[in-house]
C-alpha positions as CSV (number, residue, x, y, z in Angstrom):
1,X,-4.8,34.2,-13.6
2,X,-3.2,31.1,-13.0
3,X,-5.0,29.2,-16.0
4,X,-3.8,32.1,-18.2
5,X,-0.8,31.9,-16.7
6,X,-0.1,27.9,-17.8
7,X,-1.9,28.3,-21.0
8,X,0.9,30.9,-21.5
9,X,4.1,29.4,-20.3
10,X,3.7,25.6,-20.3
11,X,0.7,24.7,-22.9
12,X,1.7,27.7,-25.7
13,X,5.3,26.9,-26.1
14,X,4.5,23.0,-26.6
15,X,1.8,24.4,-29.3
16,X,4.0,26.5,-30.8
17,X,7.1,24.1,-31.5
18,X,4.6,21.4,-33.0
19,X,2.9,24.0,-35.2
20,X,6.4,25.1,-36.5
21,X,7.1,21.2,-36.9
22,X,3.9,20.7,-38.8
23,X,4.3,23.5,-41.3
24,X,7.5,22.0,-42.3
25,X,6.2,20.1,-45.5
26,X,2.8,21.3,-47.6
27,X,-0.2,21.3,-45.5
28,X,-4.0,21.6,-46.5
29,X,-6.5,24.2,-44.7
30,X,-10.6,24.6,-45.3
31,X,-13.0,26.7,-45.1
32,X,-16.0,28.2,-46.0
33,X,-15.8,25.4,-48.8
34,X,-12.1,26.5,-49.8
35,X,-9.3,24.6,-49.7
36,X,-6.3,26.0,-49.4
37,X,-3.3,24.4,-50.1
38,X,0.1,26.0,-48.0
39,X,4.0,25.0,-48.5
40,X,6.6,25.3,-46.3
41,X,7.7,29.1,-46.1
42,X,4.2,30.6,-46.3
43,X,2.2,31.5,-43.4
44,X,-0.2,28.6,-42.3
45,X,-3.6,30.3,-41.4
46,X,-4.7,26.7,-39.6
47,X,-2.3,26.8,-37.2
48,X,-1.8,30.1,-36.2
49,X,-5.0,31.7,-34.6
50,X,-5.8,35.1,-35.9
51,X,-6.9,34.2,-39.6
52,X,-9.8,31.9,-38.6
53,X,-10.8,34.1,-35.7
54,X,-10.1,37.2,-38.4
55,X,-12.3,34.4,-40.8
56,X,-15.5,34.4,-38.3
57,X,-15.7,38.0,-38.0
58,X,-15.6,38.8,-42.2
59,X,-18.5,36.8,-42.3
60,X,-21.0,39.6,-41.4
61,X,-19.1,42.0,-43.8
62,X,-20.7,42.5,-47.3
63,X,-18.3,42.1,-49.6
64,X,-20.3,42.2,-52.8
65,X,-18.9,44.7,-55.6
66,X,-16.5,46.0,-53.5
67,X,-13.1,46.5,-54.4
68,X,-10.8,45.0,-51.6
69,X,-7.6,44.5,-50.7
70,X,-5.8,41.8,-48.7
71,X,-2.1,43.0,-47.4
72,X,0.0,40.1,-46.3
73,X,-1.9,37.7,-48.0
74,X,0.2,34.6,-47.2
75,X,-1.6,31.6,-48.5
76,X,-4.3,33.5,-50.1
77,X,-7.6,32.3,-47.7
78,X,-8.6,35.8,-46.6
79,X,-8.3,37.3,-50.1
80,X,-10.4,34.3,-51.5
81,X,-12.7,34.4,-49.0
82,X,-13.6,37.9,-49.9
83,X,-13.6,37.0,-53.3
84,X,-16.2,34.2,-53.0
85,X,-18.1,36.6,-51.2
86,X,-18.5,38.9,-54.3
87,X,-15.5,41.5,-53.9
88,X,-13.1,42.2,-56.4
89,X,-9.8,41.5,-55.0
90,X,-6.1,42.5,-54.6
91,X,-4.0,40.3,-52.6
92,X,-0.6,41.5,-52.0
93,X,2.8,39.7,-50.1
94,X,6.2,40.3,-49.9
95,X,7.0,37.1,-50.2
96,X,7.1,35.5,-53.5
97,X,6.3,32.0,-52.6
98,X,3.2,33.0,-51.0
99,X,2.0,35.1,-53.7
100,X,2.5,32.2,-55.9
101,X,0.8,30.4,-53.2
102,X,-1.9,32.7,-53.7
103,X,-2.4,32.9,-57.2
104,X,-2.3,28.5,-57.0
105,X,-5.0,28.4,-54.7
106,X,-7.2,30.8,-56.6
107,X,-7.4,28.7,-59.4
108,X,-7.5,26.2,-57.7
109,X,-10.9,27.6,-56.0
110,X,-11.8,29.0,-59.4
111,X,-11.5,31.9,-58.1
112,X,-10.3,35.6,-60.5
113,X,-8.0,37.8,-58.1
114,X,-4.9,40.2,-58.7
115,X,-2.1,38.5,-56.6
116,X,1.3,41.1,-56.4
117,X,4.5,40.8,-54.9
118,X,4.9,43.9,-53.1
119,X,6.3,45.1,-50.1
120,X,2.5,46.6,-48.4
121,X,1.8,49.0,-51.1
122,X,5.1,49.9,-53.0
123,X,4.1,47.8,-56.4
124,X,-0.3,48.6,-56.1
125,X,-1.3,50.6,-58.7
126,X,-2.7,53.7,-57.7
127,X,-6.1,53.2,-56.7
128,X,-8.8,53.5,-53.7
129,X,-10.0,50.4,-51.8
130,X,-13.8,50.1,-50.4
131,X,-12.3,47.2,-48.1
132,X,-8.5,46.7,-46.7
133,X,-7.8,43.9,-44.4
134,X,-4.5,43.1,-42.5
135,X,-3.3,40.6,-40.5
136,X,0.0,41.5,-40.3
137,X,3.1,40.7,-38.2
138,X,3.8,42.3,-35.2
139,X,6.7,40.7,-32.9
140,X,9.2,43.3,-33.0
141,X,12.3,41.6,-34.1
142,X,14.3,42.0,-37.4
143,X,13.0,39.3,-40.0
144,X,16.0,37.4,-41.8
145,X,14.5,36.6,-44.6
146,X,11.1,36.9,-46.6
147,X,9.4,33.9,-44.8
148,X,10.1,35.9,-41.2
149,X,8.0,38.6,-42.4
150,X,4.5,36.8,-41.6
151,X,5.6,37.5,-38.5
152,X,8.5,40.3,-37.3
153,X,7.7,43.5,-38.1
154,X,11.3,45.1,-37.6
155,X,12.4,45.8,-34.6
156,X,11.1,49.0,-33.7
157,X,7.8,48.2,-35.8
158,X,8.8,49.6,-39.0
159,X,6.2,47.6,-40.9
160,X,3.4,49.4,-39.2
161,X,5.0,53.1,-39.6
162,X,5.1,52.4,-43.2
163,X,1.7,50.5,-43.6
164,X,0.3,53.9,-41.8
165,X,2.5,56.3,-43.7
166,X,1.0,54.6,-47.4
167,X,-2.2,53.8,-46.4
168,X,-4.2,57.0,-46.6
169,X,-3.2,57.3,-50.5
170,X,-5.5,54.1,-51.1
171,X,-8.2,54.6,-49.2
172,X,-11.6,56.9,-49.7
173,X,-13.7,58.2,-47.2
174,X,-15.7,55.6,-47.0
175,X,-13.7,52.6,-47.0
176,X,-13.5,50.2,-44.2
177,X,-10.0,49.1,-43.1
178,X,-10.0,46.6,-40.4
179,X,-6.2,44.7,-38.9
180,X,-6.5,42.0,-36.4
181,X,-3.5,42.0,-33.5
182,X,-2.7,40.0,-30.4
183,X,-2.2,41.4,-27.0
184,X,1.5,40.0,-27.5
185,X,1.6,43.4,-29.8
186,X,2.7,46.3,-28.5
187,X,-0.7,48.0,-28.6
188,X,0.3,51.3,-27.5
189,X,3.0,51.4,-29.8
190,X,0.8,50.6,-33.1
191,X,-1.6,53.1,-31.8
192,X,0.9,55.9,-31.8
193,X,2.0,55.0,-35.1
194,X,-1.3,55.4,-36.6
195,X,-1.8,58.6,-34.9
196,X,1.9,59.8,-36.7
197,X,-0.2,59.8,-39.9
198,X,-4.0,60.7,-38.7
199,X,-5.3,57.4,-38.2
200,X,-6.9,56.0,-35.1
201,X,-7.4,51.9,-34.1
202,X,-10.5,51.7,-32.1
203,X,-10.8,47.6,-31.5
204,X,-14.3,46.7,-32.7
205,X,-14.4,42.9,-31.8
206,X,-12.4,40.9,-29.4
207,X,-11.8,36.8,-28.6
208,X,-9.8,35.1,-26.4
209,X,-8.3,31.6,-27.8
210,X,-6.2,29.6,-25.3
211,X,-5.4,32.4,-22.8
212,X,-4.2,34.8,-26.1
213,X,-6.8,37.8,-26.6
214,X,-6.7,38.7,-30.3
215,X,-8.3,42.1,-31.4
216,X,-9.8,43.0,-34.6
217,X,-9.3,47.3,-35.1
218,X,-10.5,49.3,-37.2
219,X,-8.2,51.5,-38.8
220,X,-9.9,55.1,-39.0
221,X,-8.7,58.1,-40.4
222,X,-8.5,61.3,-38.0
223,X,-7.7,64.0,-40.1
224,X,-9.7,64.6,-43.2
């Protein structure tokens, strides 16, 4: 307790300044042999910990021939990783820097994915997803602008009522939807949300980074 307790209140906020200093002019992340390439304004998956820790656990998922989709996809990595792993991908952001971002990086990578500017699904074409993975924001605070968005998701957690709400119209039976959080989330509250619309979060993996638990759900429909 009193580790956690330093990790959280003297060590995390001394992390957390410098990352938000280091992302302030084009950075470079790898992995997995891609190299991702991330301005200022987009969400940097290096120093924040739930993409790489979201990274590790998609390696035992079999992406081939699946169609999959990748909300919030910041600098791209997740959706290229899946496409490098045989899926046929959809990557989608709010922000239009990132989806730029995005679409950069896959050619970079040589890589063919669908990048859209869309607030979660409002601009997807109708369609249903084998694979749908989210690392979303989840601080429940207003975002001022599109940058914010990677990580305030309103303040009484609009973006997950609405990513609930849409989700069921893109999904079959059979898909597999899976959203990494913190504990810093307000789990309970997320939970009831999915519930609103017949969906259930059942954490399937968990790892602890620095005294921060981060959970990986996955997002299961209740009512058929």
């Amino acid at each position: 307790m009193i580790l956690r307790f330093m990790l959280r209140h003297t060590w995390l906020p001394l992390y957390r300044f410098w990352a938000l200093r280091h992302i302030r002019r084009t950075r470079v992340f790898r992995y997995a042999g891609l190299r991702i390439e991330i301005p200022q304004g987009v969400f940097h998956p290096g120093v924040f910990f739930s993409t790489p820790i979201f990274l590790d656990f998609l390696e035992n998922i079999d992406f081939q021939g699946k169609k999959a989709l990748d909300i919030g996809a910041g600098s791209g990595v997740l959706a290229l990783f899946a496409a490098k792993k045989g899926a046929q991908v959809t990557a989608v952001d709010i922000n239009r820097l990132a989806v730029d971002t995005t679409r950069r990086n896959a050619r970079e990578n040589n890589l063919d994915i669908q990048a859209i500017e869309s607030d979660l699904f409002d601009r997807v074409p109708p369609q249903r997803f084998d694979l749908v993975l989210i690392n979303p924001p989840y601080y429940p605070r207003k975002a001022q602008d599109s940058a914010e968005k990677a990580f305030f998701a309103g303040e009484n957690l609009e973006y997950f009522d609405k990513l609930f709400r849409q989700l069921g119209d893109f999904i079959h039976p059979e898909s597999t939807t899976l959203m990494i959080l913190s504990e810093d989330c307000d789990l309970v509250r997320v939970s009831a949300l999915a519930m609103r619309y017949g969906f259930s979060v059942p954490v399937i993996f968990e790892r602890k980074k620095w005294g921060e638990r981060f959970l990986i759900h996955s997002v299961q429909a209740t009512v058929k």
